[in-house]
N, C-alpha and C positions, 0 to 999 in steps of 0.2 A: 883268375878272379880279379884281384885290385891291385895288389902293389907290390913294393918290393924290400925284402927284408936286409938287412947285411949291409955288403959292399954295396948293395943297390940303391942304401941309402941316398948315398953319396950323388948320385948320378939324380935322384930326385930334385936333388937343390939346385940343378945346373938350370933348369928348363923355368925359374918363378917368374921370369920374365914376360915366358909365353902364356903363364898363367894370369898372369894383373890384369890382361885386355878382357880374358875370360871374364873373371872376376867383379868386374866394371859395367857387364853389360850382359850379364846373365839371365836365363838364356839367348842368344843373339847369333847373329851369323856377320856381326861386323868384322870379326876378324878370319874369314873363312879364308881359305885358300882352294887353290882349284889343284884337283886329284893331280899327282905326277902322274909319268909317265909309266915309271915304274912299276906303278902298283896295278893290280890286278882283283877282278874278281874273281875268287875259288871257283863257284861254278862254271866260268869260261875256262878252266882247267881242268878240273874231275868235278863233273855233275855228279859223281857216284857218293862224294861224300856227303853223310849227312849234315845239316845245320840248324840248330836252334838258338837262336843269336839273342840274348838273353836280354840285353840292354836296348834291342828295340820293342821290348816288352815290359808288361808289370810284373813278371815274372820273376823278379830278382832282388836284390837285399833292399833297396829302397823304394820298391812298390809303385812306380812309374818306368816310363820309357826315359834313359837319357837325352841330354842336350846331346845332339849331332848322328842320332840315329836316324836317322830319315827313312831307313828301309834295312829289312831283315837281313843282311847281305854279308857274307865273309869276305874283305878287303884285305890284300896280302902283298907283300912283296912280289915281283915274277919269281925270282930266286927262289922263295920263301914257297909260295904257291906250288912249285914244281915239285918242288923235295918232300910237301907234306902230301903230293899226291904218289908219290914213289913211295911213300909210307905206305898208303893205302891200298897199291898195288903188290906193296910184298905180304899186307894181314890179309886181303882175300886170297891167296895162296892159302893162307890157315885157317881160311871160312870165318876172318874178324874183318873188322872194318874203323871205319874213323866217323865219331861225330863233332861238330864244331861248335860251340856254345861262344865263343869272343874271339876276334881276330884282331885286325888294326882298331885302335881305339880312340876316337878323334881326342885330342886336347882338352876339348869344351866338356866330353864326358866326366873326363878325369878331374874337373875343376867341380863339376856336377853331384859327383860321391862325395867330394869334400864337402861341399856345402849341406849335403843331406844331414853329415856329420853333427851339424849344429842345429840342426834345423831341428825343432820338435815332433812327437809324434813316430813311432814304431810300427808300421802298418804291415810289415812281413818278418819281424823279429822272435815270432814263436818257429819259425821255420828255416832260417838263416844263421839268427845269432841268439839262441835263446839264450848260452852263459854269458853273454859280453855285453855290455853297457856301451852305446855307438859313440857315447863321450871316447870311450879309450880306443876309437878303430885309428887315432891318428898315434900313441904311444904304443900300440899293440903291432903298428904296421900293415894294417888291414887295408890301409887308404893314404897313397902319397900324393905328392904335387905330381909327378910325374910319373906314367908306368913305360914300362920299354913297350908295352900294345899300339905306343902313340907311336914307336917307329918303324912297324908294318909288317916286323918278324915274328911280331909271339901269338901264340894260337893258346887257347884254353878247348882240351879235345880231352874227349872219354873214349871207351872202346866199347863197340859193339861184337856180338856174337851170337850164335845157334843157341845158348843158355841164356840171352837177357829178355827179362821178365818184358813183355808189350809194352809199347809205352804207351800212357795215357791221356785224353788230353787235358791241357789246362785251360782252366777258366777263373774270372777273376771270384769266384764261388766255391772252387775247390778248395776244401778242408787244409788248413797247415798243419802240418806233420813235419817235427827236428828232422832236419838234414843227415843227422846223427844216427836215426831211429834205425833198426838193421835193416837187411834187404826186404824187401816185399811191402814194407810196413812205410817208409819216407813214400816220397812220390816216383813214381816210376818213369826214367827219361827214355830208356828205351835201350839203356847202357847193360852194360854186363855189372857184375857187384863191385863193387872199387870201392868199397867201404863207407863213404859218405857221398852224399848227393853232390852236384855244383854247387858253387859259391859259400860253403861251409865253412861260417868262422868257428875251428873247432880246431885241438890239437890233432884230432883223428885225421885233418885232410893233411898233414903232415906226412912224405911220402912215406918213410920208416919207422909209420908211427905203431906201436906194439899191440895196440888196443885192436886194429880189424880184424876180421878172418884171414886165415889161411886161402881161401880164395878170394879175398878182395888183393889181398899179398899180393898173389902168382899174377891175378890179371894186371896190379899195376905195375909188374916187374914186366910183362910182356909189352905191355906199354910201353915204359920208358924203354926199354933196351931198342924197340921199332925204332919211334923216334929218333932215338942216340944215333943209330946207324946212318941217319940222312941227312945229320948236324945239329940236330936242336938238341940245348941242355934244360933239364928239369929245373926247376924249383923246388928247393926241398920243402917249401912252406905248405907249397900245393900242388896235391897229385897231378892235376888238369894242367899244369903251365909250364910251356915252354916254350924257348925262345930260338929262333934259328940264328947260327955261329959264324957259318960261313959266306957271309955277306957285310962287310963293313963296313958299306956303304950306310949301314942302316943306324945312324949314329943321331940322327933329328927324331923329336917330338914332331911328328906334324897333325895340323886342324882342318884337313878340308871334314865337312858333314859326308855320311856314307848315303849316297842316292839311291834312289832306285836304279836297277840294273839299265831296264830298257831306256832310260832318258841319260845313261851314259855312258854308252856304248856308240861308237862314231856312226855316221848318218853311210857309210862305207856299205853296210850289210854284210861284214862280214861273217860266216856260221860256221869255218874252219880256224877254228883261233891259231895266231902267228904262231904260238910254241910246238905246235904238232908240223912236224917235219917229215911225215910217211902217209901216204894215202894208199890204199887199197880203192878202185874206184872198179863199182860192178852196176853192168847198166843190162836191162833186157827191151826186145822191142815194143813193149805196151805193157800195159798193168796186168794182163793175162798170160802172158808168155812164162814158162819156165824154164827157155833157156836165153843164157849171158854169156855176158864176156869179161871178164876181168883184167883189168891194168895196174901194177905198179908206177907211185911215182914218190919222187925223191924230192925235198925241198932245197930249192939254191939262189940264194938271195930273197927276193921278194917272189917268187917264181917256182913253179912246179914242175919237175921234168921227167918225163917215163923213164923206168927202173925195166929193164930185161922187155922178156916179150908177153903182150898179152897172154890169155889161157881162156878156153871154157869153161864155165860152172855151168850149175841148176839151181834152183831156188826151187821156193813152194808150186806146189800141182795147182794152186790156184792163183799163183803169179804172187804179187809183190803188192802192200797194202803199207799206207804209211804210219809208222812206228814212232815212239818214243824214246827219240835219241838226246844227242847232248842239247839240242835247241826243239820248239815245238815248231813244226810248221803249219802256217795258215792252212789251212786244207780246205779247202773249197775246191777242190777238184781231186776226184778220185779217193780208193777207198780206204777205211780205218783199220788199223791191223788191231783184230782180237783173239782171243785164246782159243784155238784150237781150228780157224779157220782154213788152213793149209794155204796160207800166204807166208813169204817174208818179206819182214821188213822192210821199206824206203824211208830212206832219212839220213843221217850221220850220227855213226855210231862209233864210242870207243873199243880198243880192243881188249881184250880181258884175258883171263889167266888159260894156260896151255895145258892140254890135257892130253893123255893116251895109255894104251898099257905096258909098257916100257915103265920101268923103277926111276929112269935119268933119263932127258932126252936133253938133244941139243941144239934149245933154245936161249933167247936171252929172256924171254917172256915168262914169267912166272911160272911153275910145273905141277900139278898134282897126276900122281900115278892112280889111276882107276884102281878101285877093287871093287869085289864082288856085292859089295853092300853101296858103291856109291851110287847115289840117287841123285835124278835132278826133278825137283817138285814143281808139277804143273797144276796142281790142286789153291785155286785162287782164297781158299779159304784158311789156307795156312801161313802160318808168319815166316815160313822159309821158302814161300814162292819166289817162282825165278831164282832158287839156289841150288847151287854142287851140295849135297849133304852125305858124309858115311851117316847110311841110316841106322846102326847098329849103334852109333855115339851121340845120338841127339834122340829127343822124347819126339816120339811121330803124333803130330797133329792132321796128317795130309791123308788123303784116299786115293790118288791118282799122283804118278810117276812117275822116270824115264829112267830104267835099269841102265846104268852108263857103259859096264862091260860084257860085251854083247858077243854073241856067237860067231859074229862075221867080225870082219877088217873096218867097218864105220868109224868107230871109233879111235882105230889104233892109234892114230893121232887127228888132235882137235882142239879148237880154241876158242871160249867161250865169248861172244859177242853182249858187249851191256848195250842190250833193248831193251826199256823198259827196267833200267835200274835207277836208283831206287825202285821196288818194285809197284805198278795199280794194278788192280784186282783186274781182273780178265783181259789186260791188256796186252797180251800176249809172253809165253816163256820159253825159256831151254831154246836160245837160239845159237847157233855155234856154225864157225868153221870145219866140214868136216869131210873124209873122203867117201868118193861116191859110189851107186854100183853101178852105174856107166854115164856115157852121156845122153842118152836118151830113160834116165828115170829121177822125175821130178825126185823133192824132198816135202815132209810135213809142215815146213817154213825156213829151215838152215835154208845154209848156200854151200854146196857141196861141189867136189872137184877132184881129180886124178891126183891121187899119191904123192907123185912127183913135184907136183904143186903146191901140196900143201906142206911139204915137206919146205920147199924153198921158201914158203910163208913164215915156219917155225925159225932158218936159221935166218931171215934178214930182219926180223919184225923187231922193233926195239924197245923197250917201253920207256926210257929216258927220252926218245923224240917222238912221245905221245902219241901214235899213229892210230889211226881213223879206217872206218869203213865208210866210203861214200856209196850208195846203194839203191837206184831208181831207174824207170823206165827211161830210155832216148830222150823222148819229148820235155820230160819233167828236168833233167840234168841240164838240157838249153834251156830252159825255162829261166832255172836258178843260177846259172853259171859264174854268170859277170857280176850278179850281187853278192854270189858267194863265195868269191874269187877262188873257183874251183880250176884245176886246168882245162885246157883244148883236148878232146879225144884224138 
């Protein structure tokens, strides 16, 4: 949310420096700085997680967009960035996920809540802060000179799952309802119940606080405990906030404005971001073809280099169609993958959690063991499209299916591919790595391959060096190569 309580005081007073220029020239960009190096935009790291970045909206306790939002965008540390996507990889193992509401927080923000402070007028205060008087958010702690968001580690995140309620959308005409109000009744973010909404000045967002349910308890105890595990410490003032540990580098305030993604991103073209260090690269001879070839490769230096020896797959009976991976590509040529076309994907995809019916397998890549209720929903009209679900543990909204443990060896082992995650309506699901019944029989859209293969996928595949599926016809991979600094076949 805003600030910081405690010892955090302290560290508030260190930065009034950087605040006086704020202060001076409000709103302005006279004192910007240009983005380091370091930092990074989340979605160049895990497209998968969700974001609803509050302060480049009216959405939030002061009813406008902050000074230095320029675009909806979660800005992170690379450190930082990595780890909350390692988060995220170990809650879709437990069919949770991560959404992002604030991440780096320019300077000029932080001077921006101050000043709302004084400033007359309560334009979201029946929904925010209805017990608290904005006079007292500077003696109450609710708004400092300085928050640690200004130095690139702290993330303000909720948990998603199979039980949270749709989220809704907002408009500047939606009804205010206390942040406080119980589930179903505040506004719906799309989170699981965690007791009070975002940005709740209330002792309830207090993480140990007595007053929530028992399952807003559990879900921010799985919460934090994720988190903890991949270095960030909580806030105990606020459920949502926490700040990553192990980076100490992360000791400035800093002010550049958060842009738009695409006008800051190098003129490079790159669509394989430097942190991913593993490519799986599967290419067939035209957009009709079902059968490929697949290559490992290993990142070494700036440079890609083949891992073991090629192999054959298959893809879809009606070849390969381009997909929604971690970048959209221009598509002016060739065709759109949708739901139920019997294509797979083209594009660059990340890799996802590992599946089969073995109890343990040995992988490094996340594990769910198949049982007889797991489902993967292809029905575009449910809010668990494009997911693994035990369908025996969630409320079925869907009419259409994929029984995951199956009669035959397909599934024995398999790895879930994020096409189309987040998920859009008919834009195609349930796409996976998976083994095949030979080489001469297409798949509904996977990309399937000999036992032995997939096997060797399961134990090299890493999910700390982000690995990728690159996945296109011959023609289209020269197409893209040099701008997407993919390797040489």
């Amino acid at each position: 949310m805003l600030s910081l309580k405690g010892s955090h005081r302290t560290l508030a007073l260190l930065g009034l420096g950087s605040i006086v220029c704020l202060s001076a020239f409000a709103p302005s960009t006279a004192c910007a700085e240009p983005m380091p190096g370091r930092m990074v935009y989340l979605r160049t790291i895990d497209p998968s997680i969700e974001q609803d970045i509050r302060y480049a909206s009216a959405h939030n306790f002061t009813g406008r967009p902050l000074d230095g939002y320029a675009a909806a965008e979660c800005v992170l540390s690379e450190d930082a960035a990595k780890a909350i996507a390692r988060v995220q990889t170990a809650l879709r193992a437990q069919r949770y996920g991560l959404k992002v509401f604030d991440c780096y927080r320019p300077s000029r923000a932080v001077a921006d809540m101050g000043r709302f402070s004084n400033e007359p007028g309560d334009p979201r205060k029946v929904e925010f802060y209805p017990r608290v008087n904005k006079t007292d958010f500077w003696r109450l702690g609710y708004v400092a000179r300085v928050s640690n968001h200004s130095k690139g580690g702290t993330v303000d995140v909720t948990l998603t799952g199979p039980e949270a309620l749709p989220a809704e959308m907002w408009t500047a005409s939606t009804a205010q309802v206390d942040c406080a109000a119980p589930y179903g009744q505040r506004f719906r973010d799309g989170a699981l119940d965690m007791g009070t909404g975002f940005d709740c000045f209330d002792e309830r967002t207090h993480t140990d606080n007595p007053m929530i349910s028992p399952t807003a308890k559990q879900n921010r105890q799985r919460l934090t405990k994720a988190m903890e595990k991949e270095g960030f410490v909580g806030y105990a003032g606020e459920w949502w906030h926490f700040t990553y540990t192990r980076d100490l580098t992360l000791n400035k305030a800093l002010d550049f404005p958060i842009a738009p993604l695409e006008t800051s991103v190098t003129d490079e073209g790159h669509q394989v971001p430097d942190t991913s260090n593993q490519l799986i690269v599967v290419t067939t001879k035209n957009w009709t073809d079902f059968k490929g070839t697949a290559q490992r490769y290993e990142r070494h230096g700036q440079t890609f280099q083949k891992y073991g020896e090629s192999f054959p797959v298959v893809v879809g009976k009606s070849g390969l169609a381009w997909g929604r991976g971690i970048d959209q590509v221009e598509q002016d040529q060739g065709p759109v993958k949708r739901e139920g076309d019997g294509k797979a994907p083209a594009g660059i995809f990340k890799i996802g959690t590992a599946f089969g019916y073995d109890s343990t397998a040995k992988t490094k890549l996340p594990y769910i063991p198949l049982t007889s209720t797991t489902e993967c929903v292809d029905d575009s009209n449910s809010k668990h499209y494009n997911e693994l679900v035990e369908g025996q543990a969630v409320s079925k909204d869907w009419i259409s299916s994929e029984h995951m443990r199956r009669d035959d060896d397909m599934y024995r082992k398999g790895i879930f591919i994020e096409h189309n995650t987040p998920a859009s309506p008919v834009s195609g699901s349930c796409i996976f790595f998976h083994i095949w019944r030979g080489p001469t029989s297409a798949t509904l859209g996977c990309t399937a391959m000999d036992p032995a293969n997939i096997a060797h996928l399961f134990a090299w595949l890493d999910p700390r060096e982000a690995p990728l599926l690159v996945q296109m016809p011959e023609a289209e991979y020269e197409r893209y190569r040099a701008s997407w600094n993919l390797p040489k076949r």
